[in-house]
N, C-alpha and C positions, 0 to 999 in steps of 0.2 A: 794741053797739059793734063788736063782732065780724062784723056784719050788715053795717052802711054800709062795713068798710074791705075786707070783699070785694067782689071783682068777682061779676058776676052770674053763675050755674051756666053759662051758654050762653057767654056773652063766655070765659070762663075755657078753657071746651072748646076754641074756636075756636082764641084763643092757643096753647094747647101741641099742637097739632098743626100749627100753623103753627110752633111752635121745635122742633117734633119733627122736620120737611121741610127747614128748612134747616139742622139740625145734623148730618140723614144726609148732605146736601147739600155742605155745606163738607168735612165726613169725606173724603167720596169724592173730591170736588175735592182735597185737600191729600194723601190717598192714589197719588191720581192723579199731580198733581205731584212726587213724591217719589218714584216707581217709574219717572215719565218721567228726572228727573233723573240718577237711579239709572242706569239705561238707558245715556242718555248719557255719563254720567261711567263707563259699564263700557267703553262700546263706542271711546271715546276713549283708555281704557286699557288696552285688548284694540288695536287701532290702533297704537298707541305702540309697546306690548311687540309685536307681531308684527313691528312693521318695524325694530322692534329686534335681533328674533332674528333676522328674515332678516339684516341688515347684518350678526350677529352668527357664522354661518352663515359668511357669505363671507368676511368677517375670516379665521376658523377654517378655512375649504377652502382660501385665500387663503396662512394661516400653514403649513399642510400639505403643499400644494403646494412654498412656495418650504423647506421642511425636507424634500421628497423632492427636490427640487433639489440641495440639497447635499449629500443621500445620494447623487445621482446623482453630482456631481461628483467626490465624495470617492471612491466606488467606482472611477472613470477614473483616477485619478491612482494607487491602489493597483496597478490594472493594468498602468500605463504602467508600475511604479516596481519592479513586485515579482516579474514572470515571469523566472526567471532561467535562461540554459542550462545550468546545472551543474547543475543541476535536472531538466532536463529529460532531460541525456545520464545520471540517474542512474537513472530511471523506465524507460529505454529500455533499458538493461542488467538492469535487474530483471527487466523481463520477456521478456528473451531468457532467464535466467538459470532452467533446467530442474535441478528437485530427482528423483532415481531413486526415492529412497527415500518422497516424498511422494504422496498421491495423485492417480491420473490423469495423462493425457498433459499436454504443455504446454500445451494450448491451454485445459485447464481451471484447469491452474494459476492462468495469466494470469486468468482471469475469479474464479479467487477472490482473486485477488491485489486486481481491479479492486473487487470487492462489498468486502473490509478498506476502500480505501483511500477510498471514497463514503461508506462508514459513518462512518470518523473523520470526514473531511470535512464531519459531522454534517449531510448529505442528509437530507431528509423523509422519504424513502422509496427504499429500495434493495434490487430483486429478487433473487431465490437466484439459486445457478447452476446452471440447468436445463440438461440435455441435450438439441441437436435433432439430427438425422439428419437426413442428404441421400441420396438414393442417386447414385452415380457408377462411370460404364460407361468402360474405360481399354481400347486399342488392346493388345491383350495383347503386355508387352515381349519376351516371350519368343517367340513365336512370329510375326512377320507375314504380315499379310492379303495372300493371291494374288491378283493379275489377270493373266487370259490369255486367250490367244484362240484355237481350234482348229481346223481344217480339215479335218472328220470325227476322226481318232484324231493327227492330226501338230500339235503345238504349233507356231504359228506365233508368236508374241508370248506373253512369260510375266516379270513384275515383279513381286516384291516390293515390296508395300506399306508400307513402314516407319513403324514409329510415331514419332510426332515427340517428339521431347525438348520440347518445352515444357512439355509435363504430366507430372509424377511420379504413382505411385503410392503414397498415404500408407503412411509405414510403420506397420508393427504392427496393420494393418487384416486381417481375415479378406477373403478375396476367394471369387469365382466364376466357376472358367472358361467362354466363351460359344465354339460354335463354332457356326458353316453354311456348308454348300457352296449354291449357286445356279447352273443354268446357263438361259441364251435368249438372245432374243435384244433388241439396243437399239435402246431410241425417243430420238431427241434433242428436246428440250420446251422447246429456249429458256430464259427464266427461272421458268418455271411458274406465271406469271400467271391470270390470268381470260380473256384475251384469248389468250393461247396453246392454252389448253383449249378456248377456244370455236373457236381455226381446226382445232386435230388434230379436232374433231367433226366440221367443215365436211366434212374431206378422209377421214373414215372412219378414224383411227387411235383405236385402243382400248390402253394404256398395261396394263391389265391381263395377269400372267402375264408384263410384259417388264421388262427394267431398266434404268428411263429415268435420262438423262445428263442433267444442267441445269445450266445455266453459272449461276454466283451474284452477288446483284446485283438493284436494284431490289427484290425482296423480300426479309422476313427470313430465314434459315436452317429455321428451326424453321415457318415456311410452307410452303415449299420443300419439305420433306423430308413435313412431316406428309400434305401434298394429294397427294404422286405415291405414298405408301402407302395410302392412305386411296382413293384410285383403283385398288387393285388390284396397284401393281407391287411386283416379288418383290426389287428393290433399287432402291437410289439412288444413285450416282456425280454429284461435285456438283466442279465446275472453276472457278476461278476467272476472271474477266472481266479482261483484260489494261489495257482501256480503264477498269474502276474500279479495281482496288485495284494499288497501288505494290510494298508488299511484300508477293510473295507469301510466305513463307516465316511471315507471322505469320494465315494462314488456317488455322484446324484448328478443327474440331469440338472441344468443349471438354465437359469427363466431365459436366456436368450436363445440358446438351442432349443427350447421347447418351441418360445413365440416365433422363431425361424422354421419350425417343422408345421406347427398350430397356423401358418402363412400360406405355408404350400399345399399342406394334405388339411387341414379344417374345413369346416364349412364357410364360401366366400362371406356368408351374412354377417361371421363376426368378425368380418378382419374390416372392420370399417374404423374409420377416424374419429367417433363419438359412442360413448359406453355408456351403458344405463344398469346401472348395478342390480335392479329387479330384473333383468330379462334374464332368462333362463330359455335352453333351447337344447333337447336331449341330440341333437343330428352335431351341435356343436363343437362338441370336445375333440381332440384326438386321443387314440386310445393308445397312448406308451405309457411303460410305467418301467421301472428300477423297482428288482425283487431280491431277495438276500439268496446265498446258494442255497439254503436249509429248504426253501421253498422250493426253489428250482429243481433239486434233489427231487423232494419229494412228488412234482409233476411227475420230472424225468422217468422214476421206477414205477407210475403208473401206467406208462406209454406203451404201443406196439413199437416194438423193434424192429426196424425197415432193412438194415443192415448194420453187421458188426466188422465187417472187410474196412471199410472206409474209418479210416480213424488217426490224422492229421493232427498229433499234438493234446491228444482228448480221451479221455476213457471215459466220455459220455456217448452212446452210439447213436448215430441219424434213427429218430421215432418218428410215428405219427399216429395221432388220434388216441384213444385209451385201449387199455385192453379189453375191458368191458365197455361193450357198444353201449349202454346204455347212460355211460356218464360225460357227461361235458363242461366246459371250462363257462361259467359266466365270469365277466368284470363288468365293474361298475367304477366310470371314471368323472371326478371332480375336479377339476379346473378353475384358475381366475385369470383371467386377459388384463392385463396392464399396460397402457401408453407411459414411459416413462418418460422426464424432459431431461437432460444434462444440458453440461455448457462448457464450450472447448476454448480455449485461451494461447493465442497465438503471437509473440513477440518478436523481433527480429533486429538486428544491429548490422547495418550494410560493411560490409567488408573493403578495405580499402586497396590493395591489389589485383586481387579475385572476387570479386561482388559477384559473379554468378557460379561459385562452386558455397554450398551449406557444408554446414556441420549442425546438427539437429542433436537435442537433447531433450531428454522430453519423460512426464512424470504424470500420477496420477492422484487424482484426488478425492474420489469414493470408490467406492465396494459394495457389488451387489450381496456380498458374505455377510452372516447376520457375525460372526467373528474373528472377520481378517484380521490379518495384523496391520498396523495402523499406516496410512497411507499420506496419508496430512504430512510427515515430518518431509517426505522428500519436496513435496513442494516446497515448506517451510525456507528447505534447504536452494531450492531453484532461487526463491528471490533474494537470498543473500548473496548469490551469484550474482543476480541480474545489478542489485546493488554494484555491488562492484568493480563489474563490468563498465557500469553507469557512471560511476565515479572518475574511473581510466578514461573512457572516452571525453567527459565534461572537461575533465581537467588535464586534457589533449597528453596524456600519459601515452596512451596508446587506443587504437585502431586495429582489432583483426584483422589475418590479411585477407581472409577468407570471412565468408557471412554468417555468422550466429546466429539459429535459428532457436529459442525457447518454445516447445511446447506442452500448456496444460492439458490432457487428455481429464476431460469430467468426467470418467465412468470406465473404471473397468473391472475383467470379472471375467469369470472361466465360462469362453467358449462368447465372450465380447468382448472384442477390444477396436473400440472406436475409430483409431489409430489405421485401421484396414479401410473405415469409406474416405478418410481421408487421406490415404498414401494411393489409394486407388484412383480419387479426382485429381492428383496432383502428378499420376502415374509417371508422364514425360517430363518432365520435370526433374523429379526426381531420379531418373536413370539414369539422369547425361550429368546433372551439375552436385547430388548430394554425394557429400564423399564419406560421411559416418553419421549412425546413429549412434548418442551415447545417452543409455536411460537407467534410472532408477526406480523400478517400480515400490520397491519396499528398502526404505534406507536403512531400515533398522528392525530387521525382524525378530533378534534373541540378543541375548550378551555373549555370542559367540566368537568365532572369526570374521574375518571379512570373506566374503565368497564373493568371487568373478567370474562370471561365467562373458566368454568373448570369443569373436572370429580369430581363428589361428592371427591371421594379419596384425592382430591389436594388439598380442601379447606381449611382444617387449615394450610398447609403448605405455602399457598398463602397469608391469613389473619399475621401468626406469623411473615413471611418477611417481609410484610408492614409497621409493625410495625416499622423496623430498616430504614426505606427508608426516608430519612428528606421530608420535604413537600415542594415543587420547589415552591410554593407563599408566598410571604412577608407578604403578608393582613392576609393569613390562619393562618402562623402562631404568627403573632401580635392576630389573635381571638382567642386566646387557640388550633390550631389544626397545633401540631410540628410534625406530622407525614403524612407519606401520608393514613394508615390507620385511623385515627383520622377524616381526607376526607372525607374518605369513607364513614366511619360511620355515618358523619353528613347530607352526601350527602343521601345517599340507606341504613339506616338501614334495620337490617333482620325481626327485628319486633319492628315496635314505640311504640308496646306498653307497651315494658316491657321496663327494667332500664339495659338491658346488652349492651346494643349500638354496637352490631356486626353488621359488615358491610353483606349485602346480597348479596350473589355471584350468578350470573348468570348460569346456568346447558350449558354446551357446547354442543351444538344441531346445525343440520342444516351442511350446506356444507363449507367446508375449506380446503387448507391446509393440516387442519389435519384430513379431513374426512375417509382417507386412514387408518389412521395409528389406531384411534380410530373404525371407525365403521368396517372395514375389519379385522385390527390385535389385533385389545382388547387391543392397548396401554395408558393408562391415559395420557389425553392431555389438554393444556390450551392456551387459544387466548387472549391477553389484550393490551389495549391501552387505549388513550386519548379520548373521544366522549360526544358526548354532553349529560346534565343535567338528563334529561328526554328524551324519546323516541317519542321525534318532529319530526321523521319522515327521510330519509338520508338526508346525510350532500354532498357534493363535494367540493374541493378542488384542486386546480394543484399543483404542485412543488412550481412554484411559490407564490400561495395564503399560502402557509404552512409558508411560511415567514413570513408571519401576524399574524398567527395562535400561534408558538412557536417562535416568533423572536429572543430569544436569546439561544433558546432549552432549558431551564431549565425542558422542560416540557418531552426532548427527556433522558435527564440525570436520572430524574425519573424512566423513564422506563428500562434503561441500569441498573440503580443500582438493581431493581426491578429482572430484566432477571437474570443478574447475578448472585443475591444471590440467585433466584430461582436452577439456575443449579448448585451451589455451594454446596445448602440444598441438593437437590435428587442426586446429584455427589458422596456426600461425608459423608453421615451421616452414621454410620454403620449398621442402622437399615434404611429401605428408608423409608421416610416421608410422607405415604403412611395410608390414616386413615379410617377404615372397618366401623366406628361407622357410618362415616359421610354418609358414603354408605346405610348404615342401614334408616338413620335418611330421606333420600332423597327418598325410595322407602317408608318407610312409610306414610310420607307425600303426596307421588300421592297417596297411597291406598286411603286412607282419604277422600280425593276431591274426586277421584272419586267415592268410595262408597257411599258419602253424595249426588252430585249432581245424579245419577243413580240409588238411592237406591228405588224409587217405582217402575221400571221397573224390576232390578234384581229381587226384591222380586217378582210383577206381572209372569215373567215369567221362576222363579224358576234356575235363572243362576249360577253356581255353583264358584260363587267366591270366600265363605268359605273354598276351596283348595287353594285358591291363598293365603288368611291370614294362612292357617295352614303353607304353604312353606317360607313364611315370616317370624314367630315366629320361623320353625326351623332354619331358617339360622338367628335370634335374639338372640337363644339360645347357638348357636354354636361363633357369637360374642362375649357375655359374657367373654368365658372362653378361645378365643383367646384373646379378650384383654385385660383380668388378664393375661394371659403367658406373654403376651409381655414387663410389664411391672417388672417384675420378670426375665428379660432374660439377661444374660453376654456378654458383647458386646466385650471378648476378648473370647466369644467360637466361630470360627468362622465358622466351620459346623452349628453348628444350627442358627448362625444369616442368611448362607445362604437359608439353608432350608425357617425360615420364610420370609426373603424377597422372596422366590421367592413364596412362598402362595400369597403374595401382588403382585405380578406381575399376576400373572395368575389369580388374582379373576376379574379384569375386562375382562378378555378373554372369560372367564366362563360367565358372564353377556351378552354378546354379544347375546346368543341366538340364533345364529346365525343358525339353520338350520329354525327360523320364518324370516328370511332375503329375500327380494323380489329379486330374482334373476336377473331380467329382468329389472331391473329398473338399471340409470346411478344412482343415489342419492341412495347410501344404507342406510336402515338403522335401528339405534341402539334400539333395541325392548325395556330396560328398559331407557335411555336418552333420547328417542326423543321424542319432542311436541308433543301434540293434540291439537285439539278444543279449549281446557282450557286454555293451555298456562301458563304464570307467573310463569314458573321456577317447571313444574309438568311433571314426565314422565309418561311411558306406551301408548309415542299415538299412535303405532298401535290399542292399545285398543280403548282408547278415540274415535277412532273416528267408530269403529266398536259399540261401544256404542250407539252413535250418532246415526249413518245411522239404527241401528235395532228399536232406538224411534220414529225413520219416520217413519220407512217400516218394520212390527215385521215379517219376512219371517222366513222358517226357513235354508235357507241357510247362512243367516248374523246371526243366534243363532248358526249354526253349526261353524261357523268359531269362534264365541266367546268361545263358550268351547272348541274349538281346540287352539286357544290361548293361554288361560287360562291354559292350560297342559301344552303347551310350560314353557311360564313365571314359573310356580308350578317347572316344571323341573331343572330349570334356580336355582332357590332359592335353591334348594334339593343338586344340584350339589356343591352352592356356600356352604352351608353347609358342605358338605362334606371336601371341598377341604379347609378350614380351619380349621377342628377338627384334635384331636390330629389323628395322622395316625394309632395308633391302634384301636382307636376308630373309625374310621371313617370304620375301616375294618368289625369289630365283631359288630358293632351298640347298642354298650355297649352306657347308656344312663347316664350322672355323674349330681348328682340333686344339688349340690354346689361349688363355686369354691374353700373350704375349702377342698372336698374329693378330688377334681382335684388336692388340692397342695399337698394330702397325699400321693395318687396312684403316681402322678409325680416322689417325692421323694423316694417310695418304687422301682420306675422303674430307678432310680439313683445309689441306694445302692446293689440292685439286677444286674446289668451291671459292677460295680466297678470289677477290677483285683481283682483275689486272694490274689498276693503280698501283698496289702494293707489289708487286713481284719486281724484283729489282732488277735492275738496267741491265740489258746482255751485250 
């Protein structure tokens, strides 16, 4: 029975290796299916949740965003609401206010006063107060320096050199007295140019052993003085140019450029570290002096005349020696050597999205001038700042998003400014992460208007402030002008002749402060205060007279609210406030002028300035379509808002030009900001004035230098172009003729970059 209901040994085998094949079979199959499913149902839900989280992300940067928005606002209104003058005139008295019994002079007082008041202020970070030393060389008050002129043993001309009261001798300083006598005879050297020197070669005059006379002017001081020592001659007599400077009476050598010349060309014995006010040492002195034209005249028409062909701007002609052999030039020069100490003060508030881009503001707090105008009120004005600043961050109002940098400079003064060993040690630093300088040397020098002088780039930024700043006089704003920009406008329109009544900003040129930071490290900088109406010419003032000036500071509160919201705008704005057009709008306007006033010379002698327009238009062109981007750009991407601010950091770096930079010279300076000839807010004056000197004297070494300039600047523009097109463009020199195809290609390079995740099912 058992037998029939089996199947047969064969049949049987066959069977279960056929249900053995499809039971692996379905396994694998249903395995299969189920790890697919799986799959999908992950990647479905990886999908979901990813485009969840991005949305979720944006929400969140979104919610962030508009909560630093309101930090932002709420911080402007604290500012608008909370700078007060009674505050400020009480900061300002503190730190005139000298303790006998505490230690150190005033000026360290004041800087440990300022390190207490950063600390409360509960600043991030607030330096000691270190001592720096200057050396400073003072026209000895007691004795004055001799010029005279002899005719073998008979004095024929003999004047007292008097030192000028503009410089005091600090008190309580140990000093060193500097004397030398020098007698030869004079070379007159013009301005002591490169072109001067190359004709005394022409004509065989050698400047060594004599002591050469150069009227001042066209070069800096500290050029001037270094090249005709540095030549050989055993003095320098430096007169002022009737046809450039107005007042003579504010010319003088000033103790740092001395104790900077007295370092290089003295004798090493007195440059030592420790001074003994008895020693006296005739080899010591160096023999420069500052002469009024009257005298120089009067050298001058004693002189042999060497040539009257050569004559660059001057109808004084290249002399040498007297005309009678037998008279010669003695001087006799009195000196004092001074170690001076100051004390720098440095506070900082870390930034809370950008902790490594600054914004730098920064003030002074003495004067080597024995009657500057008072200098105390802007610091004054700094710690009312830093107050409430201090307050916002305490009472978690708000965080900059960027780092606030406060700095007190102890000491400055024409032809010092401290500001340069310290932007110098901090050089790298400062090139890649400061994005402005915003300073106030003199907050309040007259009862006049408010004067701005700033990088093209700051100027709307500076104008749109003003706007929020009340107008500190009762009268202004009884006339219709409730603003301090309202002032301005009425005071300096940009143009009376049109109906837009913007105020005319002054181009930041010349020496400062911020000469360092601007003309060495390409930082966008700005200097403004209180001065008078119109340019009557300086003003002075003491500490004291400044009481009369802003008796109740209203005029110093102005300026505080002013500072503040300035460093509050370039702090904290996500995008920096930072404007390319303006930059544009400023270099076109020098072309202009100067093409208009130069244009039958260039044409005459075929100067190739139509490179310099073609490098203009490109870097006009590449404008354009950065600032279409910028206004189309998401201020919660914040890769690319860093990217573009930092194009706006760096495009004034790039302007700098800096390989046409005079090396030699203490005044650098900035080849598209700086004055010429022309003057009234027009740059290019290295040009300007190469312009100039070749419509005197069409040579062709003053042509060569102009087309070598002219490369420069071309380059300048080509580079600025560059460094604000889009960066693939700037790579492949792809050329985009609308900003309509710039929004298509953008968009295409958007959608082309997108995750795969995201791209929808085909």
């Amino acid at each position: 029975m058992r037998r029939v209901l089996s199947l047969p040994q064969l049949a049987r085998n066959t069977y279960n290796e056929s249900s053995d094949f499809v039971s692996k079979r379905m396994c694998f199959s249903f395995l299969l299916a189920i790890a697919l499913m799986t799959l999908g149902v992950g990647y479905m839900a990886g999908r979901v949740a990813t485009i969840r989280l991005i949305e979720q992300n944006a929400i969140i940067c979104k919610a962030a965003e508009n909560r630093l928005l309101k930090s932002h606002l709420d911080a402007g209104k604290n500012l608008e609401n909370n700078i007060k003058q009674e505050s400020i005139a009480g900061y300002y008295r503190d730190l005139n206010a000298y303790d006998p019994a505490g230690p150190g002079d005033l000026n360290y007082q004041q800087a440990a006063k300022l390190v207490k008041h950063f600390k409360e202020s509960q600043f991030d970070s607030v330096s000691k107060v270190v001592a720096s030393q200057v050396r400073l060389t003072f026209p000895d008050p007691k004795n004055a320096s001799i010029i005279a002129m002899l005719n073998g043993d008979e004095v024929v001309y003999r004047s007292p050199n008097s030192p000028s009261a503009k410089y005091t001798i600090p008190s309580g300083q140990k000093y060193q007295k500097l004397t030398r006598r020098i007698e030869g005879e004079p070379v007159y050297i013009n301005y002591g140019t490169a072109r001067d020197y190359d004709f005394l070669n022409k004509v065989n005059i050698d400047i060594h052993g004599k002591v050469a006379i150069v009227r001042m002017g066209k070069v800096p001081l500290y050029q001037q003085i270094t090249e005709a020592l540095s030549l050989g001659a055993t003095g320098v007599l430096l007169f002022h140019d009737p046809k450039s400077y107005i007042y003579t009476d504010t010319i003088v050598l000033s103790p740092t450029l001395l104790g900077r010349i007295q370092l290089l060309f003295g004798d090493p014995s007195a440059n030592s570290s420790t001074f003994d006010e008895e020693s006296i040492n005739s080899s010591k002195s160096i023999a420069v002096s500052v002469i009024n034209v009257e005298l120089a005249e009067y050298i001058l028409a004693r002189m042999k005349v060497v040539s009257t062909d050569y004559n660059p701007l001057s109808h004084y002609p290249i002399s040498q020696g007297f005309n009678d052999s037998n008279w010669k030039l003695v001087l006799d020069f009195n000196y004092v050597n001074v170690l001076h100490t100051y004390h720098n003060v440095i506070g900082a508030i870390r930034g809370l999205e950008e902790p490594d881009r600054y914004v730098l503001m920064g003030s002074s707090r003495a004067s080597l001038e024995t009657n500057a105008t008072d200098v105390l009120g802007a610091t004054a004005a700094m710690m009312e700042i830093a107050k409430i600043f201090g307050n916002l961050k305490k009472n978690k109002i708000w965080v900059p998003r960027r780092s606030v940098v406060l700095v007190s400079w102890g000491l400055e003064g024409d032809g010092h400014f401290n500001s340069e060993s310290w932007a110098q040690q901090h050089a790298l630093l400062l090139r890649e992460r400061a994005v402005a300088y915003l300073s106030v040397e003199r907050a309040v020098k007259a009862n006049g208007r408010l004067r701005v002088n700033c990088a093209p780039m700051l100027d709307k930024t500076v104008l749109e402030t003003a706007k929020l700043v009340p107008n500190p006089r009762l009268s202004e704003i009884k006339a219709g002008f409730p603003s301090v920009w309202d002032t301005m406008s009425s005071q300096n329109p940009k143009n009376p002749k049109e109906d837009t009544f913007e105020p005319r900003m002054d181009t930041i040129s010349g020496e400062g402060d911020y000469q360092m930071f601007l003309h060495e490290q390409g930082i966008p900088s700005l200097d403004f205060g209180y001065d008078t109406v119109e340019d009557s010419g300086p003003t002075s003032s003491s500490g004291y007279q400044n009481q009369f000036v802003d008796a109740d500071f209203s005029l110093h509160r102005a300026v505080a609210e002013l500072w503040s919201m300035l460093v509050w705008s370039v702090a904290d704005t996500p995008r920096l406030p930072l404007e390319v057009t303006r930059y544009l709008e400023f270099i076109e306007r020098s072309y202009a002028v100067i093409v208009t006033t130069h244009q039958k010379l260039i044409s005459n002698h075929s100067l190739p300035i139509t490179k310099l327009m073609a490098a203009i238009t490109e870097f006009k062109e590449s404008e354009i379509f950065f600032t279409h981007e910028l206004k189309t750009l998401d201020v919660t991407d914040i890769l690319r808002m860093r990217v573009v601010n930092d194009k706006l950091v760096q495009l004034e770096k790039v302007m700098r030009c800096s390989h046409s930079t005079t090396k030699n010279s203490l005044s650098l300076r900035h080849a598209v900001l700086s004055e010429g000839p022309l003057l009234n807010g027009y740059g290019f004056g290295i040009l300007q004035e190469l312009l100039r000197d070749f419509d005197t004297m069409s040579d062709d070494v003053t042509k060569s230098k102009i087309i070598q300039h002219i490369d420069t600047l071309s380059r300048c523009f080509q580079d600025a172009a560059l460094l604000i097109t889009n960066v693939v463009y700037s790579l492949t020199g792809e050329k985009i003729s609308s900003t309509s195809e710039l929004d298509e290609k953008n968009l295409q390079m958007k959608l082309n970059s997108m995750p795969n995740l995201l791209e929808p099912n085909k």
